[in-house]
N, C-alpha and C positions, 0 to 999 in steps of 0.2 A: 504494500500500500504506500501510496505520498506520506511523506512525514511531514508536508508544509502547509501549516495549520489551515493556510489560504484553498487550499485543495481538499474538503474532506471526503475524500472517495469511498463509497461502500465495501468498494470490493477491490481484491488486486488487480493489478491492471490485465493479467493475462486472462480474467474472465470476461472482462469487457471486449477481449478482439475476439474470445468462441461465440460471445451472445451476437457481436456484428458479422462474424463467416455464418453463423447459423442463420441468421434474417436475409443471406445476401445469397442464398440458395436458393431461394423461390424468386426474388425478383427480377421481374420484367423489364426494368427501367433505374436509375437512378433515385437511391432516396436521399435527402436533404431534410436532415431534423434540426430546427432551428432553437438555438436557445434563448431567445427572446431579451429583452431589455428591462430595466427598472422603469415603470410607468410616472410620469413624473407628478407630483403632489398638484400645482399649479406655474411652477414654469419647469424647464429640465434642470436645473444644479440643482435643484429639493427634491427629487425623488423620493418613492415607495422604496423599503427595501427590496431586491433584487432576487428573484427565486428562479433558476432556468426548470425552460419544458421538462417535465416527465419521461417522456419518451427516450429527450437529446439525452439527461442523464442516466437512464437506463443503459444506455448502449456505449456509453463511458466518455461521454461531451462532460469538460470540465466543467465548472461554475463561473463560467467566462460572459460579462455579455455582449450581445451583439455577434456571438461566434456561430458555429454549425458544424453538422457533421454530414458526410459524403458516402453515402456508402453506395459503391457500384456494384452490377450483377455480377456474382462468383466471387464476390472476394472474399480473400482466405482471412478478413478480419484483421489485416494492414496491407497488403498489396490490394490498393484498388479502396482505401480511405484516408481522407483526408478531412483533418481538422482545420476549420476556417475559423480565423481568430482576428482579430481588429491588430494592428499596430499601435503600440505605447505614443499616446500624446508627448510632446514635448514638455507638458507641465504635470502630468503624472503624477512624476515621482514627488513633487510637491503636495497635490493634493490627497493623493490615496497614498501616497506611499512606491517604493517599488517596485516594479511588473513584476507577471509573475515572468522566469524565463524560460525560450522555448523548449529547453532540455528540459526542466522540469516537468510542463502540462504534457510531450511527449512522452516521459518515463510514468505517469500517471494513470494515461490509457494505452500504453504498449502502442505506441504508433513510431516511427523513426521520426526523426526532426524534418527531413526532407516531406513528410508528409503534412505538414502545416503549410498554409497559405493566408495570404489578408486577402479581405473580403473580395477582392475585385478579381483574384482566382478563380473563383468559386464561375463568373463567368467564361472564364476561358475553360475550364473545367468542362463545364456544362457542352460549349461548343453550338448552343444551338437545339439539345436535345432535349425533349421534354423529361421532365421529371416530376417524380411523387413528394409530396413533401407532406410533413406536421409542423405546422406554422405557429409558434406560440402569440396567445393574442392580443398583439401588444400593437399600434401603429406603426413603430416604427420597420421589426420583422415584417408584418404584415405587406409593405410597400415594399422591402427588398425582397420579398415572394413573388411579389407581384412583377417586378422589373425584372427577376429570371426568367417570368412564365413559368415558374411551378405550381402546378397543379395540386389541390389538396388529394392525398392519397387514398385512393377509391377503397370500397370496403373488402374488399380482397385484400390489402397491402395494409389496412388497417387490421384484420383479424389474425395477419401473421404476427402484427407486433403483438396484439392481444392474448394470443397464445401461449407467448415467449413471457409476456408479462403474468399474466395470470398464477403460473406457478413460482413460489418463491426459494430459491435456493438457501443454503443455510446462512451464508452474506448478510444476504437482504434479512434473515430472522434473526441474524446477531443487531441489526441496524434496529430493526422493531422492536427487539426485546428491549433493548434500551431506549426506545422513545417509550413504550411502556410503561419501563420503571422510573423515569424522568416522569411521566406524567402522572403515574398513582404516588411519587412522593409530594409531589404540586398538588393533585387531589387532599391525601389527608392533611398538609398544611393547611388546604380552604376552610377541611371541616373543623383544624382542632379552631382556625382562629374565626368562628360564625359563630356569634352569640347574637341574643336582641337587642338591638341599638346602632350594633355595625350599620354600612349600608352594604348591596351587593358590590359596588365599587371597591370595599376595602378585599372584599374577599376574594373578586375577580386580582385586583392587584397582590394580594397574598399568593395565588394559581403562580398568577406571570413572572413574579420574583424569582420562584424556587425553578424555572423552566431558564430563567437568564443564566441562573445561577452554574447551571448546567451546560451556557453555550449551547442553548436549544432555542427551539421557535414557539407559536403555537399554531398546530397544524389546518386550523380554522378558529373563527373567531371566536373566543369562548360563549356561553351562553349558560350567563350565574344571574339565575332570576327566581323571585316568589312567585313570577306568572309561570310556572310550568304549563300552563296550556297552550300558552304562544309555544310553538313545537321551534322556530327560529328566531326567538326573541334576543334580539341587541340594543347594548346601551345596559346602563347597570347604576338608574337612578335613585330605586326604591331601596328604605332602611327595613333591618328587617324588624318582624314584629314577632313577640310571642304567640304561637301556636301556629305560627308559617309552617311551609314545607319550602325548602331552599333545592332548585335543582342548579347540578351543574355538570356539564355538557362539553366538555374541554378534552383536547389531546395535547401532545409536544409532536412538533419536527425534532429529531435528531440533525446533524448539519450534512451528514448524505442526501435528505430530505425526506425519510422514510418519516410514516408517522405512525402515532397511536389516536384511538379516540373513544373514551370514556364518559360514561356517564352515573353519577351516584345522586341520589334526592335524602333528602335528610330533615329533621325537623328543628327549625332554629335555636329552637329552646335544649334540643338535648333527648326532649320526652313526646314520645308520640301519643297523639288521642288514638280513640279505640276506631276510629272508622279510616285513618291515618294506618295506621298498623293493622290493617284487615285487606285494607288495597294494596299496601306496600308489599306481604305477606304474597299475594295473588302475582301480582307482578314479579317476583322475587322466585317465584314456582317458575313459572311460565319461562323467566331467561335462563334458569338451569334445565327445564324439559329442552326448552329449542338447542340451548349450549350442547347437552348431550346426545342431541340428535346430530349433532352437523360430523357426520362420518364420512367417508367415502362412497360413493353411488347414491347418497341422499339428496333429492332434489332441492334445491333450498324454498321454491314454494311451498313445500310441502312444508319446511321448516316454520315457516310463516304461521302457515292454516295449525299448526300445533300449536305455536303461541297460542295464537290464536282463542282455539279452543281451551286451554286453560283459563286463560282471562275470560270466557263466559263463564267455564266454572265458579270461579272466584266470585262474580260478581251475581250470581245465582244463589253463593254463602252467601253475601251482605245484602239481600234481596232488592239489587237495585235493578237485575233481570227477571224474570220467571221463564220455567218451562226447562225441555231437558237441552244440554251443553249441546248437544251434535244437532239437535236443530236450529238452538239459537245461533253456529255458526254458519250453517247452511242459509239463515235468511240476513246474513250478515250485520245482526243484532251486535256484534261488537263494534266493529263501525264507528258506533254511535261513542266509545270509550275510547279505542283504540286506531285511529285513522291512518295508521300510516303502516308503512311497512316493515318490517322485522328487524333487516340491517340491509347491507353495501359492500361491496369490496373494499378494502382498504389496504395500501402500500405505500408506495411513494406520491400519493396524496391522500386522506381521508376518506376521500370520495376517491377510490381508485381506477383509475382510464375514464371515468364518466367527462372529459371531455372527449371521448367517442359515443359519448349517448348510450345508448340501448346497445351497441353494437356489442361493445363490454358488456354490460350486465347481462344481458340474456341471450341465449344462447340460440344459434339458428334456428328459425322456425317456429322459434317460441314466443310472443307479443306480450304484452299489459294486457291484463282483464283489464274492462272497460267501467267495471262499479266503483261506486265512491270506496277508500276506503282501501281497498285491492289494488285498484290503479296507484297507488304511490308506493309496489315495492321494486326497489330498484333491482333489484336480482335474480335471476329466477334463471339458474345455471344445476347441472349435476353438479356436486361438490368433488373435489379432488385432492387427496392427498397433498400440502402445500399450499393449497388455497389459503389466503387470509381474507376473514369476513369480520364485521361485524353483529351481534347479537343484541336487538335493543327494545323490546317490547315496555308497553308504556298503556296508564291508564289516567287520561285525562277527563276534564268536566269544561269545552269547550263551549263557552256560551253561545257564540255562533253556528254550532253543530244544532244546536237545542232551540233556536228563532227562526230554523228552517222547515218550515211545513214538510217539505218533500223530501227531506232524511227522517226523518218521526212518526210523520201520521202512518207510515206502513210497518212500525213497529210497537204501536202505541200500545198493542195487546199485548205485549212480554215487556212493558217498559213499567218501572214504579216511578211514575214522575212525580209522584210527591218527595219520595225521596231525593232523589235529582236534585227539586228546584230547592231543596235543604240545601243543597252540597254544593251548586251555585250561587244563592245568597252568600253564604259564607265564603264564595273565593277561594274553591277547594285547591285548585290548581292543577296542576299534573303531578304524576310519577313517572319518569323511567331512569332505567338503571339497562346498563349498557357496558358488555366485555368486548376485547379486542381478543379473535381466537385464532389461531392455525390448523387448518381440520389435517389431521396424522392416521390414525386408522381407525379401526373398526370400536375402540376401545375409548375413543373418543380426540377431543381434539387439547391441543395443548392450546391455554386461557393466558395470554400473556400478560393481562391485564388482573389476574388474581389476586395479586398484593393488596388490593383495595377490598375489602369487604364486602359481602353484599348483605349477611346477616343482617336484619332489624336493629337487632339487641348492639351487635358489634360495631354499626354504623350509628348510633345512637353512641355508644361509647368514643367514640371517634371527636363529637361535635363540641364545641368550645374549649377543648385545653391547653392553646397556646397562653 
């Protein structure tokens, strides 16, 4: 691996030139993965920080911006690639500091120095011949795509890199295991330091401290809120109150950019009320039923519709359903609790290739069911050995679920809405609790995200003892 802190590479560099001879065996044409640029705040010397494409760094593109990678048909993974990388400004070294140099990002991803070029190669390169490209979406990439005439990469050329992506090597799970355990240590700092009176602000900032601390990121924007029902609530204004329910919804990037993404809900005071700890209980079943289903040859819809079905049980206990669990899921009675879908790929983003849309998530031939509810699971793939997914079932009290005539009145017979509009006056909020796993075999999947509790009791023990 690079020892030069500026480089933090997942893997050695001789796995990055098999995973480029392996991709450059199928294709047809030139591919050209672009690593994209820092988007600037409001003019360019203020920039966002800088994160290159997914793809570009999968395939061993350093964290360079403005650079790209070249991979022609048949190459053996350096004969026939070539790293395109901007040349060092003259005032550089002043404001960043010193380039990186070309021996170095060469010895990084196993490419010979002779194999680098400044951008304006990349035309001669090209010569005129159409190429596939993964554009990161940024304007400035975007218009040097455009001036080669590279074509975004048809879904063929996109399912080979999904392929390749999809399963993770043990690299990539020494990379997760550690955003992981960077992010379940940032987790129980949030809960020791949530007490009543903090706001979420303090405890979102208590999260981002211990992920700094570690030279990590956060792999999406956290989401520390008493509105558990908002499922992507941002901003972190409200203080807490006794007998809240605190959710938080946070991962880390490690600096390969692999991530984790977690989720624990917890009750601000320390002590759950009893219909607090009835839900919690049901949900808290439901992500170990689904956890332990995720084996090899198990469809992950099918993973879903098991949550699923538990959370009707659950909520059948606390009679806020009637009738029996297999039909209340058949007429998609949970729905109305649990609207979203189970979990997602997750790798070197959160949302893992879902900038290829569906094409990632589901698998040939297989679409979105089209009902409320159903339609928002992002995955629905056979599971594989190596796979990392996420597990996140969740039972909310949506008020906008419950103002809508046409999700309700066809369930209104198996609904206790008196209890409901209890549990809405009050502001019940949401629950879910969410692992990051690696499905391994039949025996189950290895839970990278275990360190954090999901016990009632344990997670309760957890809440205010900074």
């Amino acid at each position: 691996m690079s020892h030069d802190h500026r480089l933090p590479m997942a893997a050695p560099a001789g796995v990055y030139c098999e995973r480029r001879a392996k991709r450059a065996t199928s294709l047809g044409r030139p591919l050209v993965l672009f690593a994209g640029h820092a988007p600037a705040r409001n003019y360019p010397t203020n920039p966002h920080r800088f994160r290159a494409n997914s793809s570009y760094l999968y395939y061993g593109g350093p964290p360079v911006e403005n650079a790209a990678l070249l991979i022609e048909p048949g190459s053996d993974g350096q004969t026939g690639v070539t790293l395109i990388r901007p040349p060092a400004g003259p005032d550089d070294a002043l404001w960043i500091g010193e380039p990186l140099a070309d021996e170095t990002l060469a010895n990084a991803v196993d490419l010979p120095v002779a194999s680098l070029a400044p951008p304006e190669g990349l035309t001669k390169l090209l010569n005129g011949r159409k190429a596939a490209g993964v554009v990161a979406p940024y304007p400035g990439t975007i218009r040097w795509a455009q001036q080669l005439s590279v074509e975004p990469a048809n879904d063929d050329e996109l399912l080979a890199i999904i392929a390749q992506r999809l399963i993770k090597d043990e690299y990539e799970l020494v990379a997760m295991r550690r955003a992981a355990k960077v992010a379940g240590v940032a987790h129980l700092t949030a809960m020791a330091f949530t007490r009543p009176g903090k706001r979420e602000a303090d405890v979102a900032g208590a999260f981002r401290m211990m992920l700094e601390s570690e030279q990590c990121d956060v792999s999406f924007t956290p989401i520390v809120t008493v509105r558990g029902e908002v499922l992507h609530g941002h901003g972190h204004p409200n203080t807490l109150q006794d007998g809240a329910l605190l959710l938080v919804d946070a991962g880390a990037e490690e600096p390969g950019g692999y991530a984790s993404d977690i989720t624990r809900t917890f009750p601000v005071s320390g002590q759950w009320s009893e219909i607090q700890r009835q839900l919690y209980d049901t949900v808290e079943r439901s992500l170990n039923a689904a956890t332990a289903a995720c084996v090899p040859g198990k469809r992950y819809r099918d993973v879903h519709d098991l949550s699923a079905r538990v959370i009707c049980e659950g909520l059948v206990e606390v009679d806020l359903l009637r009738g029996d669990p297999d039909d209340l899921l058949a007429r998609r009675a949970h729905t109305l609790f649990y609207p979203h879908g189970v979990g997602h790929l997750i790798g070197l983003d959160a949302h893992d290739m879902e900038d290829f849309g569906d094409l990632a998530g589901y698998a040939p031939g297989r679409t979105r069911r089209p009902e409320f509810g159903n339609k928002y699971l992002r995955l629905d793939r056979d599971l594989e050995a190596g796979m990392c997914v996420t597990v996140e079932p969740g039972i909310y009290l949506v008020p906008a679920i419950w103002e809508s005539k046409e999700l309700t009145e066809p369930l209104a017979d198996v609904v206790n809405r008196d209890k409901v509009d209890v549990l809405l006056r009050a502001r019940f909020g949401g629950i879910r609790v969410e692992h990051t796993i690696c499905v391994r075999d039949a025996n189950g999947p290895e839970v990278l995200s275990e360190m954090v509790p999901t016990n009632a009791d344990d997670v309760a023990g957890c809440v205010g003892k900074a």
